[in-house]
N, C-alpha and C positions, 0 to 999 in steps of 0.2 A: 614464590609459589610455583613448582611443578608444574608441567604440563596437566599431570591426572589429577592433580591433588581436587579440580573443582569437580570432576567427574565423579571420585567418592566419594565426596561430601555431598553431592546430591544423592546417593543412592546407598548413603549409611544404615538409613531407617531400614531399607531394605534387604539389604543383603548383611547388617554388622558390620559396615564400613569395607568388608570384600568385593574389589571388582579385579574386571578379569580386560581393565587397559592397556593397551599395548605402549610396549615403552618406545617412542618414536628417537630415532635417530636424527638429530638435528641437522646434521649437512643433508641427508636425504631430505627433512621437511623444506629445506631451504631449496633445493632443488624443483622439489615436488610443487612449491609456490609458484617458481618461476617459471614451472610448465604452464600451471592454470591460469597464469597472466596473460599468457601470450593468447590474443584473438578476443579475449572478454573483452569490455567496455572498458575502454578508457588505456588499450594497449596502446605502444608504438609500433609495435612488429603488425604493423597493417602490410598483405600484402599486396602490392600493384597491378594490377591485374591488365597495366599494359606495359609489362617486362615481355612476356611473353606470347605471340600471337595463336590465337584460338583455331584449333584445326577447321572449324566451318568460315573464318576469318581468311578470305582472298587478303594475300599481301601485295599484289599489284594487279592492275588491271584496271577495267571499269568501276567504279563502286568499289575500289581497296581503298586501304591506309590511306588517308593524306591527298586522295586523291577526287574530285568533284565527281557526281554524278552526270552521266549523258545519256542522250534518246536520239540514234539512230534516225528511227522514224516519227521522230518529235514528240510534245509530251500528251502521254498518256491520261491526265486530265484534262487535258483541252481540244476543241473541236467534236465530232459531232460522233465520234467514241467513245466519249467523257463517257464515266458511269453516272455519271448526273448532270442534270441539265436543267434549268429553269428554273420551275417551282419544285423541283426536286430533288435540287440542291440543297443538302440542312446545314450548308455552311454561308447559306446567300443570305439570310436572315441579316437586318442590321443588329448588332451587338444591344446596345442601347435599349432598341423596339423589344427584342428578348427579353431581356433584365426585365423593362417595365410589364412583360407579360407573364412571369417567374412568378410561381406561386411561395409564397413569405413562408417560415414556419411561425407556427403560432408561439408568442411570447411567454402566453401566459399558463402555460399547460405542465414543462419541466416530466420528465422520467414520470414522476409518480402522479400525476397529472393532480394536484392538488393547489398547486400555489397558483394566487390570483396577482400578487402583488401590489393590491391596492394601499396596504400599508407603508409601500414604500415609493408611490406618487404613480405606477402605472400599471396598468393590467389591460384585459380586454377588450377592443371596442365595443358599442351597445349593439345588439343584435347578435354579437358574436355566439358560435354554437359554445356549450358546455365542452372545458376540458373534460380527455378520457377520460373513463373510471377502469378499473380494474377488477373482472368478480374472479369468484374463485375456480374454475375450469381456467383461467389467464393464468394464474401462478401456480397453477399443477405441473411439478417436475420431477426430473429423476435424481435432480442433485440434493443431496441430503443436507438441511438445514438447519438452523443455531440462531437461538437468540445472543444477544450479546449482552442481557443481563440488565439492563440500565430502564428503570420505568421511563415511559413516553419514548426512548428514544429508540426500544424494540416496534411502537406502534407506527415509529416513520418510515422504517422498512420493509415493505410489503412481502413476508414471504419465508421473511429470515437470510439470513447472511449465510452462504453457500460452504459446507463445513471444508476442512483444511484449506479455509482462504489464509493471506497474508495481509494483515492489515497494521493499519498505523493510526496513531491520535497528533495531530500535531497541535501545539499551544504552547503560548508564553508562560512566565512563570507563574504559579500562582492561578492558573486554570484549571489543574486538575486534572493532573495526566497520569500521576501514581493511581491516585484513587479511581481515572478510569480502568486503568490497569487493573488493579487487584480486587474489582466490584466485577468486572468480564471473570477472571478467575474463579471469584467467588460462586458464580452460578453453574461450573464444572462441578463444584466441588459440594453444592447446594445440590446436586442431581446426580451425587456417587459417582461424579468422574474422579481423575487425576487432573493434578495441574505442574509446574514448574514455574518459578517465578525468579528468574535474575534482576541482579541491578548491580547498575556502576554507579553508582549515586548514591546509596544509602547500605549500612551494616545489615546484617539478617534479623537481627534484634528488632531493631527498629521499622522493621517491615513487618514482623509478626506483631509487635506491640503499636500499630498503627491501624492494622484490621481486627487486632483483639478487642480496641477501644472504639472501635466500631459493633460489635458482639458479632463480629465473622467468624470469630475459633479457628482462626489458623494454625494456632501452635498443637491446637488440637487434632486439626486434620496431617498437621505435620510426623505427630505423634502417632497418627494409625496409618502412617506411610501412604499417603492420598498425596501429598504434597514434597514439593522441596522447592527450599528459599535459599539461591546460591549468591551469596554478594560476593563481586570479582574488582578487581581493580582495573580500570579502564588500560593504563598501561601496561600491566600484566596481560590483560586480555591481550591487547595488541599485538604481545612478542610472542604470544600462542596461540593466534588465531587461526591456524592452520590447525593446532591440535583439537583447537575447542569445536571449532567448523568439522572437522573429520568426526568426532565422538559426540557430538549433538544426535544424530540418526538413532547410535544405539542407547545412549539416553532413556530419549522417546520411545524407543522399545519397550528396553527391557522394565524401565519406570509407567511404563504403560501409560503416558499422560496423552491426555486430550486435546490440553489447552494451555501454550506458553507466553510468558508475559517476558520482554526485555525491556527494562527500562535506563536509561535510555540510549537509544542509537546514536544519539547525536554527541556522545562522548565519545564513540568507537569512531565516529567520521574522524573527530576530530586530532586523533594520532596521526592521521597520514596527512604534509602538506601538500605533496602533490597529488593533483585536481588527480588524472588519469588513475594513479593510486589508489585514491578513498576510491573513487567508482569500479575499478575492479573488486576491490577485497570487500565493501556492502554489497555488490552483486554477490560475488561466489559465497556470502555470508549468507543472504537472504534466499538464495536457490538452495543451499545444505535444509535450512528450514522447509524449503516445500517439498522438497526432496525429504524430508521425515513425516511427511503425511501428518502432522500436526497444525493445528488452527492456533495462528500467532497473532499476536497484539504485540504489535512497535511504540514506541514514544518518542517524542520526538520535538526539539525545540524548532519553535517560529522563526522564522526571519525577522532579525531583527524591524527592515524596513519595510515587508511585508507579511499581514499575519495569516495569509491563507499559504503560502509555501514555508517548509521546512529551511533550516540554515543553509545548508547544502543544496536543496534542490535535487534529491536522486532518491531518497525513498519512497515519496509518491511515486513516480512512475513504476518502480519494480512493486506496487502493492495491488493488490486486486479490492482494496478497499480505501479510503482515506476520509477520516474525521478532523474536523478544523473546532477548536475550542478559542475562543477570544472574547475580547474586552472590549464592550458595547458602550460609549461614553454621548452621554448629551451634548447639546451643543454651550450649556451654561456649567457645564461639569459636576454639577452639584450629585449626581449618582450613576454611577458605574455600575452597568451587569454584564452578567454573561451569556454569552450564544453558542449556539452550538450548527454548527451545516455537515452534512453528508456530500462531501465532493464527487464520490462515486463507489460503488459496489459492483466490481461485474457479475453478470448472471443475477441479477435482484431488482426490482423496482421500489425506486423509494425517493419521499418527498423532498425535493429542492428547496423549500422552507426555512429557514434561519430562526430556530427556534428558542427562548430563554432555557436557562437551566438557573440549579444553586446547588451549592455544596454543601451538604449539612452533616450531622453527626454518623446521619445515617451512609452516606453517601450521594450521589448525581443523582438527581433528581431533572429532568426533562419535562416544560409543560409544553406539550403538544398543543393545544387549544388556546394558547399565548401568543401575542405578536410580538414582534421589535416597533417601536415606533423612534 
């Protein structure tokens, strides 16, 4: 596969397979790589910043390089010059007496001030006041807002999820990371947006015949040019991700989409062995995406050892959102559900609560009003 050839295909419907791609010169792209490595995350070209000494930087003298501090006429904190003295010193305090006088934050209140935690053996002392609530003059903003589509689990977000965020679903297999993926899309697309929907994991066939059999109509939406279903080959992506990274922007453009779904990123980590590697190239990956002013959904496998972080450990931090989908088991094993938490959203308040879900014909289903026990 070409550089452009995924860039046509996503934008057949609407132009007749005509785009106006630049055909990239491969020593320049390789070039062009090795500039935007340098300084991103996870470079080695760190520079030292004591090679060379700072013009406000004395190199000898009192208080230079290498050399101790002295006081002529003795120190400056002590004796009866000190700027503080007595009880007015706020560093005489015993450490200890502090702490025990440190007021706690409250346990049981979390962001969206809802969870009590009693279902999970602790919550509030008796007397304790009512966690916040939140009315509506609290969540009046100027950021413009999106639901993400998912009954109940729009109701845990107070406010809506703040539009061209970057976010991610992380879970193991078998939790529902496609279909949360392409049910967020679907509500673009339910409200006369545009969408875009990649995957390294599955054909385009089979991603349209997976929300068709849901009665989403995506081949439909695909056919009045609302939509495009690009399946890429994770290793191909890999050795064009400079191309795919540079013409994602105009994409989003000129396809006018809203809202893009990649499923999943944790095939793209997993091309590069070296640690510094992957984290440079999912960074300058993940900036091209906010840098297109489109509102993204990631996917993203679990750790295997633990299920609230991704494999890698780097797409939570570069996301301004993070959902955790996992496998909720008894202690006598006899039934397995599912849960779902909201790690964080910035700019949005919303429930810390560990809520069930199921996955049914229809799609994710979120009961809000449900515990975990």
């Amino acid at each position: 596969m070409s550089d452009d050839d995924w860039f046509e295909r996503a934008l057949r419907e609407r132009d007749d397979g005509e785009t106006d791609a630049d055909d990239a010169d491969p020593d320049e792209s390789e070039q062009r790589d090795d500039g935007e490595t340098d300084g991103s995350p996870g470079s080695d070209a760190v520079a030292n910043p004591a090679d060379e000494p700072s013009e406000d930087t004395p190199e000898n003298g009192t208080g230079g390089v290498g050399e101790p501090l002295s006081f002529e006429d003795g120190d400056p904190l002590d004796g009866d010059d000190a700027p503080f003295d007595g009880d007015d010193d706020p560093f005489s305090t015993d450490f200890a007496t502090a702490f025990e006088n440190a007021p706690m934050p409250d346990a049981g209140g979390g962001l969206g001030g809802e969870q009590s935690g009693d279902e999970f053996g602790f919550g509030p002392d008796p007397g304790e006041s009512e966690p916040p609530s939140f009315d509506d003059e609290e969540l009046d903003s100027d950021i413009d807002r999106i639901d993400i589509g998912i009954e109940g689990l729009d109701d845990m977000i107070l406010g809506g999820v703040p539009e061209r965020s970057l976010m991610v679903t992380i879970g193991s297999a078998g939790t529902g990371k496609t279909t949360f993926g392409l049910q967020f899309l679907r509500k673009a697309l339910e409200d006369g947006d545009s969408g875009v929907y990649i995957t390294l994991e599955e054909s385009r066939e089979r991603i349209l015949d997976t929300a068709d059999e849901k009665g989403w109509d995506f081949s439909k939406h695909e056919s009045e040019g609302r939509l495009a279903v690009v399946d890429l080959d994770p290793v191909e992506m890999a050795n064009s991700l400079s191309s795919i990274r540079n013409d994602l922007p105009r994409l989003v453009e000129e396809f006018g989409a809203d809202r893009l779904v990649l499923d999943s990123v944790s095939l793209l980590e997993m091309m590069y062995d070296h640690p510094s590697k992957r984290r440079s190239e999912v960074f300058n990956f993940t900036r091209s995406l906010k840098d297109a002013g489109v509102t993204t959904m990631l996917t993203s496998e679990a750790d295997q050892s633990n299920p609230y972080v991704s494999r890698h450990g780097i797409v939570e931090y570069l996301s301004d959102a993070v959902f955790v989908l996992q496998y909720v088991r008894n202690d006598d094993f006899r039934e397995t559900r599912l849960a779902i938490e909201i790690q964080k959203i910035r700019d949005a308040n919303h429930s810390r609560e560990t809520k069930p879900y199921e996955l049914t014909n229809e799609g994710i289903s979120v009961y809000q009003q449900a515990n975990i026990f």
